[in-house]
C-alpha positions in Angstrom: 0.0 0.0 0.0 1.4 3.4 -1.3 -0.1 6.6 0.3 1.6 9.8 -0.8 1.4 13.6 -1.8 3.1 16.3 -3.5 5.9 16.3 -0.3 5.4 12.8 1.5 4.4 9.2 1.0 4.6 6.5 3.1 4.9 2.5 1.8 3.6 -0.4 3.8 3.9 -3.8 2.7 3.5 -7.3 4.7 6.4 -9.7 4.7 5.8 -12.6 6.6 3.9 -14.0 9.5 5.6 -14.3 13.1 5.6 -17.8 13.0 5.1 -20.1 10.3 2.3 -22.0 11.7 0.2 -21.1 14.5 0.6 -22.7 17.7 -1.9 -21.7 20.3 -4.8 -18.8 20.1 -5.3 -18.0 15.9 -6.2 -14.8 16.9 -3.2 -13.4 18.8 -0.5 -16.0 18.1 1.1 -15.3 14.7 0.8 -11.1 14.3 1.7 -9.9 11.2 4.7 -8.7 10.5 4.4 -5.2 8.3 7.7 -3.4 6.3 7.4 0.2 5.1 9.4 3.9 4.3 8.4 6.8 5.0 9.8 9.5 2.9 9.8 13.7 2.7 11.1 16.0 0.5 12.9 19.5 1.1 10.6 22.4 2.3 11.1 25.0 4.5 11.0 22.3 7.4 11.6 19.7 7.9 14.7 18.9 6.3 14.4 15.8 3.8 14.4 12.7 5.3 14.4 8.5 4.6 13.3 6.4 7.2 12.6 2.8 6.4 10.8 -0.1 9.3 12.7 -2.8 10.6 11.4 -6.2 10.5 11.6 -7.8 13.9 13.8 -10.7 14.5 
């Protein structure tokens, strides 16, 4: 998913599950695990900026 504008936009994608299978409650046991960036461009603040998400481990 790709939400953006004339100055920002922000990607979001899933990767994987927590666990490959799930083991206990299907509800709450294997969450989702999202990647994304976030990006600005210059302007008279902020300053132009690339973050990107970390998968967890």
């Amino acid at each position: 998913m790709r939400l953006s504008d004339d100055s920002s936009s922000i990607d979001l994608r899933p990767l994987r599950y927590q666990f490959p299978k799930v083991t206990g409650d299907m509800y709450d046991d294997n969450w989702l695990v999202i990647g994304g960036s976030v990006t600005t461009t210059p302007s008279a603040s902020p300053p132009r900026a690339r973050l990107k998400a970390r998968t967890a481990q």
